[in-house]
C-alpha positions as CSV (number, residue, x, y, z in Angstrom):
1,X,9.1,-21.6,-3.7
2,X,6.3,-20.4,-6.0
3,X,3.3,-18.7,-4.0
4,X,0.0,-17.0,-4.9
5,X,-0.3,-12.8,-4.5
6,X,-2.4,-12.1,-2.2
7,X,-3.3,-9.0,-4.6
8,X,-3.4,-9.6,-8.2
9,X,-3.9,-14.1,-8.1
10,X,-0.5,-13.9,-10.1
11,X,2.1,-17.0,-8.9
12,X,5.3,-16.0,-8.6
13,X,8.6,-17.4,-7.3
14,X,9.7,-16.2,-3.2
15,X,13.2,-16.0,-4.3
16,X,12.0,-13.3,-6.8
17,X,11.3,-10.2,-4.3
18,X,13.1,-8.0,-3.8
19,X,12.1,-7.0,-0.4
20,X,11.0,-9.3,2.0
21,X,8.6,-6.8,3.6
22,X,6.2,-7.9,0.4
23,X,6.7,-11.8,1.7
24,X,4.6,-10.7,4.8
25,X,1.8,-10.1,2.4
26,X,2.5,-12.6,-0.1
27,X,2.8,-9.9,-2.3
28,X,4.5,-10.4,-5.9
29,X,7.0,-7.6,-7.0
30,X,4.9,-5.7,-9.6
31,X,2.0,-5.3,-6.4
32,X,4.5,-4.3,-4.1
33,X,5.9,-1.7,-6.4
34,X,2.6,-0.4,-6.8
35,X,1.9,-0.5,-3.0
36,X,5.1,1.6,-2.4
37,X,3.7,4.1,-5.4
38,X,0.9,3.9,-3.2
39,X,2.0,4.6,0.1
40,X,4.4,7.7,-1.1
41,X,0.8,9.0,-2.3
42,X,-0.4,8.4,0.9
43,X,2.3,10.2,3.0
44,X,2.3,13.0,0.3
45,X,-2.0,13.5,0.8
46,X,-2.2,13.8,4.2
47,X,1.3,15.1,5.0
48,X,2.3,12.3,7.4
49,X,5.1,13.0,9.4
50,X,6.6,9.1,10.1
51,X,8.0,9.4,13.1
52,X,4.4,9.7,14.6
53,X,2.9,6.8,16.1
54,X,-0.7,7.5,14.8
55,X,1.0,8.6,11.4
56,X,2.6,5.6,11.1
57,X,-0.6,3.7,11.9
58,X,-2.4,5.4,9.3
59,X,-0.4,4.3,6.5
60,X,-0.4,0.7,8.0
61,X,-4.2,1.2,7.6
62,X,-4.1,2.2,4.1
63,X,-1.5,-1.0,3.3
64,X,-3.5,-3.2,5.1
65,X,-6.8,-2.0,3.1
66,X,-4.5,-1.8,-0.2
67,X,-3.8,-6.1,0.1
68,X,-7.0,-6.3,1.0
69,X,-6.4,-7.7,4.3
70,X,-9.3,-5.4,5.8
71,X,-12.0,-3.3,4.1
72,X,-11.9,0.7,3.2
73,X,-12.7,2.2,6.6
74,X,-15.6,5.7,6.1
75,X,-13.6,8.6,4.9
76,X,-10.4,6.2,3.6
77,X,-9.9,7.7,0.1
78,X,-8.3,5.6,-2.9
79,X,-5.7,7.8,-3.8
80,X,-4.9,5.7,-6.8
81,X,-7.8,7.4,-8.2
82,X,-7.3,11.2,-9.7
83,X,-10.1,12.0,-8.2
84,X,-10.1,11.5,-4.6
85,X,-6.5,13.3,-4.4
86,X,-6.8,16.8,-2.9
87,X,-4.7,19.4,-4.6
88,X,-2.5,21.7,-2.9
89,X,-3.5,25.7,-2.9
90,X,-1.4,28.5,-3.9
């Protein structure tokens, strides 16, 4: 069944992703590839630790805001950007 992404307007078939996690979203491949680029930038930045309930909810924030589902909450960085990533100190 071809669908809309919810992300980039592309149409794309259902049958063609990979993971059916994306289908929630209605999310094509190429934006749930990105979204999983994404969220290992997210775990990485703030050291998430998974098997923490608010951890866990955190990153759920940052996909929700990445589909665009709700909107960039204060102090939510874009981590896509060079910019907003916080190096680590020697």
């Amino acid at each position: 069944m071809t669908k809309t992404c919810s992300k980039c307007g592309s149409s794309f078939d259902e049958s063609s992703v990979d993971d059916h996690q994306a289908i929630k979203y209605t999310a094509c491949q190429n934006c749930w590839n990105e979204w999983m680029t994404q969220s290992i930038m997210v775990i990485n930045e703030f050291k998430l630790d998974l098997s923490m309930p608010e951890h866990r909810q955190m990153l759920k924030k940052y996909e929700r805001a990445f589909f665009g589902l709700e909107g960039r909450e204060a102090g939510m960085r874009d981590l896509s950007k060079e910019s907003e990533r916080v190096p680590d100190k020697p």
